[in-house]
Structure formats: C-alpha cells, structure tokens
C-alpha positions as CSV (number, residue, x, y, z in Angstrom):
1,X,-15.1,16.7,7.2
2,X,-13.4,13.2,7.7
3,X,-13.7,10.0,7.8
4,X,-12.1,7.3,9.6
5,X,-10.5,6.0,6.7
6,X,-9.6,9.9,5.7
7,X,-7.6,9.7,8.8
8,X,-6.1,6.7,8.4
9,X,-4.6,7.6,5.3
10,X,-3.8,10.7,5.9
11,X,-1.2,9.0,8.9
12,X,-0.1,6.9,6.4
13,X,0.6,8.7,3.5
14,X,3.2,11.1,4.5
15,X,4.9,8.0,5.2
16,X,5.3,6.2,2.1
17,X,5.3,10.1,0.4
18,X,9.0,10.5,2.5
19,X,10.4,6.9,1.1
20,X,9.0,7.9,-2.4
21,X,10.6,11.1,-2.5
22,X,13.7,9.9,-1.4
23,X,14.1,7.1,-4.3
24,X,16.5,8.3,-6.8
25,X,16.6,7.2,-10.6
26,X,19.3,5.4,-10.6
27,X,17.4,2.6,-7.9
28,X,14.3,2.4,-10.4
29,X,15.6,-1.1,-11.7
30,X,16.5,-2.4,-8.4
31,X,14.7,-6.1,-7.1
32,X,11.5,-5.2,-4.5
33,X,9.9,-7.6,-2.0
34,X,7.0,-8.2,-5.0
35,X,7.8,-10.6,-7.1
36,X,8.4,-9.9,-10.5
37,X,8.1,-6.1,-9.7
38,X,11.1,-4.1,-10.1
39,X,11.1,-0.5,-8.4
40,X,10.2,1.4,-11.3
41,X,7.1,-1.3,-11.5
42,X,6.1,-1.0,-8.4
43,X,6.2,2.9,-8.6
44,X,4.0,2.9,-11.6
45,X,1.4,0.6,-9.5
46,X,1.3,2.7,-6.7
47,X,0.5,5.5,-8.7
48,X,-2.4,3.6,-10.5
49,X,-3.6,2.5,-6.8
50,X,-3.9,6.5,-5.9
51,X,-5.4,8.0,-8.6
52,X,-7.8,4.6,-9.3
53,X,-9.2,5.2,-5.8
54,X,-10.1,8.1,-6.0
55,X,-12.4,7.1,-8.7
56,X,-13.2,4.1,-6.3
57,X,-14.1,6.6,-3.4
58,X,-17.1,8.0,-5.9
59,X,-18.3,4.5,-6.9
60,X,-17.0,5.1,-10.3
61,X,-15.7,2.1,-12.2
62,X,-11.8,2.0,-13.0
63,X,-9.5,0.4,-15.7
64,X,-7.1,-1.5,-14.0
65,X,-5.8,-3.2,-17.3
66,X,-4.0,-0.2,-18.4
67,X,0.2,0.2,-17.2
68,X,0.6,3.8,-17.7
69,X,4.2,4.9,-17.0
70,X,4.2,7.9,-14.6
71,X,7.3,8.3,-13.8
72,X,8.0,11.2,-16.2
73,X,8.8,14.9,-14.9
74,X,8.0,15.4,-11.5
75,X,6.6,12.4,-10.3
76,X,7.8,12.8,-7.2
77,X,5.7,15.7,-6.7
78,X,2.9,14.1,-8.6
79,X,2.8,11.4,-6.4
80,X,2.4,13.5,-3.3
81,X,-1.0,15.3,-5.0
82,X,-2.3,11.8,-6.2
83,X,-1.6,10.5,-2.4
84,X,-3.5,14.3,-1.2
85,X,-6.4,13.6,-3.5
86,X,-7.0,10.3,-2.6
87,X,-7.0,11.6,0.8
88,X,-9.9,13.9,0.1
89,X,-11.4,11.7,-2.1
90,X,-12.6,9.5,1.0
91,X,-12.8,12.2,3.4
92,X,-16.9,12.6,2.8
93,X,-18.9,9.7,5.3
94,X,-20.4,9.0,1.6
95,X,-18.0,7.2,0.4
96,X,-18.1,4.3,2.9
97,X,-22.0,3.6,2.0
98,X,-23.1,0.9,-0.2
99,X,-21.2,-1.6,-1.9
100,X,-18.4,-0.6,-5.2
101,X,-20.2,-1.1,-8.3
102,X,-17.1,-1.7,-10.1
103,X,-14.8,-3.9,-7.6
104,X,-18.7,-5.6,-5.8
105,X,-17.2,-5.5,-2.1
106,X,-18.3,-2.8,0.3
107,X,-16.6,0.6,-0.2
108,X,-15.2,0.6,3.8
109,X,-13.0,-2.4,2.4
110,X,-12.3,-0.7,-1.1
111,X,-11.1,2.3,1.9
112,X,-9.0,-0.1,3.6
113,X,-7.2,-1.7,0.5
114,X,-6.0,1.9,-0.7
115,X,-4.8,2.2,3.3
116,X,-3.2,-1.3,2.1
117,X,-1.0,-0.7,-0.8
118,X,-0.2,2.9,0.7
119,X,1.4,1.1,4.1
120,X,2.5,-2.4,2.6
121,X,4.1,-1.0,-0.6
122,X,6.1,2.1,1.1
123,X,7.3,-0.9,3.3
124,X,8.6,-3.0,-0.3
125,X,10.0,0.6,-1.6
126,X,11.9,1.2,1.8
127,X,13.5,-1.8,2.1
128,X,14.1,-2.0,-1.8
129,X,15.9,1.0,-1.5
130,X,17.7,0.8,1.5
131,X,15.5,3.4,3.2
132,X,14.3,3.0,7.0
133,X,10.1,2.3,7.3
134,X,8.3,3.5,9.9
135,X,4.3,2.8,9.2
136,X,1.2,4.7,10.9
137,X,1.0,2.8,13.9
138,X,-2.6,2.9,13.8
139,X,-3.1,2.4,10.2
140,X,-0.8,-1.2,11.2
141,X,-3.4,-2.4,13.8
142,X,-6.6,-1.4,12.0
143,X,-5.1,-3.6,8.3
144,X,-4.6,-7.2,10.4
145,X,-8.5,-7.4,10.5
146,X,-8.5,-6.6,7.1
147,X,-6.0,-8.7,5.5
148,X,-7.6,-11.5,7.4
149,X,-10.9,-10.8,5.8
150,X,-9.5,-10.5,2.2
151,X,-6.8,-13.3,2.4
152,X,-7.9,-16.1,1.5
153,X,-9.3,-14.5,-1.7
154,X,-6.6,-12.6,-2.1
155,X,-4.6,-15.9,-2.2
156,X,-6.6,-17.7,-4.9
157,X,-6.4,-14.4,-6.9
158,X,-2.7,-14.2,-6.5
159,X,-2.7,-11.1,-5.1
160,X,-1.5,-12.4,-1.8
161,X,1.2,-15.1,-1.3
162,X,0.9,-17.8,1.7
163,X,1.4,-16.7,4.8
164,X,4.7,-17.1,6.6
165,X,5.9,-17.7,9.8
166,X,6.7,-14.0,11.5
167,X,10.3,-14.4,12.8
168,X,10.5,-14.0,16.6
169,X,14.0,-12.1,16.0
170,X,12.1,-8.9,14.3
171,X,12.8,-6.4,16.5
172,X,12.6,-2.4,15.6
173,X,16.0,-2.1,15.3
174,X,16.8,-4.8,13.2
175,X,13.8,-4.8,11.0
176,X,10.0,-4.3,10.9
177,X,8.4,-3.8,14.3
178,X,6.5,-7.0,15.5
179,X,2.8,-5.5,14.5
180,X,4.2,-5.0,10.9
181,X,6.2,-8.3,10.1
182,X,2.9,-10.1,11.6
183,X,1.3,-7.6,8.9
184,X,3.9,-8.2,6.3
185,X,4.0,-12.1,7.0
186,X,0.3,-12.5,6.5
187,X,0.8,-10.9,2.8
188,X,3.2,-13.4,2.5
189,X,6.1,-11.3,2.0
190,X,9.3,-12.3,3.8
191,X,9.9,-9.7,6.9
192,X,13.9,-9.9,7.1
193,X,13.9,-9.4,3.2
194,X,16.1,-9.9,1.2
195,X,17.6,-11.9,4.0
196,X,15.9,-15.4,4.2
197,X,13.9,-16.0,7.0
C-alpha cells in the first residue's frame, strides 16, 4: 500500500540518500546555504526531520527541542533506514487524515514538509559539498504549491527567508534547473550559492 506522499518520498529520498552518503568527515565543518548551519548541523537536522516524522505520520507528538548528535558509527547507513522508515511511515492512506495533534496543521502538509527538508536540504548538502543535485522532478513541481501555502508563516517564524529573485541565467548545467532555483528562491536561499546572485 502507498500513498501519494509515500511515493513522493520514496523519488526523493534516494536522492538526498546518494549526496549524504557521499559526504566525507573531513567536510562536516564546511559553510551550507542555511545560515548559521554548518554541515555537521545540518546533518544532525535532517536526521531529526526523518525519524520525527515518522512519529508525525502516527499523529504522535515530537520533541523538537532536543539536538541529538547522530553522526556517530554508521550514520551513513543509519540515515538511509531513518529516510526508509519514514518512507513507510506514510505509506498507509491513514496518515493523511485529520489534522497533527502535535504540529495543528493537516497531516497531507505535515507529508509534504518531510518531502520538503528531504528535497531542499540534499540541495544545501550538495552544493555544500561540492556534489552535483538532481531532485525528483515530480517531488519539485508538487512542493511550489506548498511552499506557497506555508511561506508567509514560515517567514514570520524564521523558518523561511524572503523570497529572492530566481536568476534567469540558471540553467542545468550551470546550476539548479529552473523548477528548483524558482523552488530554492522562494525559501529564500540564493540559487547560484555561494556565488552572489
């Protein structure tokens, strides 16, 4: 059994699974496209993001406060189960029904934001680590509607910065495609980074 949101992370997991995999230790202290997050930091949030929603997925309420460090033994394999439990976490039509007790937004947008941090933050690891990017298409074109529903909350929360203007210079070869530096720009991150726009 799957849902669509099953499906849509299971095209974008593998993706961000490959850039995490490929990160070695000695880049864990290098800059990301988050501000204020170093690799290592954004790692260690990922993880949290996996393994929180899969409590999400059962309506269960989660701790977000807590900054576990999981980057011990393994964690590149670790993270690969987390991302294939999360996965099967929403893969039951149940999950999408009602509205999260713990995060009070319906549980298709709880879905989506996990699909969110999987596609957006393998995009800040890639280009962190010098790695190339290439995103679920269809997980890409299903996020615009919802970081247009969550942004302007997400703004005020600080959870998203302003929008930016997309550069009209993207192109695949030179950076993100044009569906993901719209994506990107909407988050507020910079497309080109490090590069200014």
């Amino acid at each position: 059994m799957t849902t669509q949101t099953s499906d849509l992370l299971a095209a974008a997991a593998p993706r961000t699974v490959d850039v995490v995999r490929r990160i070695s230790d000695d880049q864990l202290d290098l800059p990301t496209p988050c501000h204020d997050y170093l690799v290592r930091d954004l790692l260690n949030h990922l993880f949290q993001v996996v393994v929180n929603f899969q409590d999400l997925a059962e309506k269960r309420q989660v701790e977000w406060a807590e900054k576990p460090d999981h980057l011990g033994d393994g964690w590149r394999d670790r993270f690969e189960a987390e991302t294939e439990r999360l996965i099967a976490a929403w893969s039951d039509p149940s999950t999408l029904e009602g509205v999260s007790p713990g995060m009070g937004l319906p549980q298709s947008v709880i879905g989506g934001m996990a699909l969110l941090d999987l596609t957006v933050h393998g995009w800040d690891l890639a280009v962190a680590t010098g790695q190339p990017y290439h995103p679920a298409p269809e997980a890409v074109a299903e996020l615009h509607g919802l970081v247009e529903q969550l942004g302007p909350t997400a703004r005020k929360m600080g959870v998203f910065a302003d929008p930016i203007p997309t550069p009209t210079s993207t192109t695949p070869t030179t950076g993100p495609t044009p569906d993901l530096a719209h994506l990107l720009a909407q988050t507020g991150r910079t497309p080109t980074w490090p590069q200014t726009p």
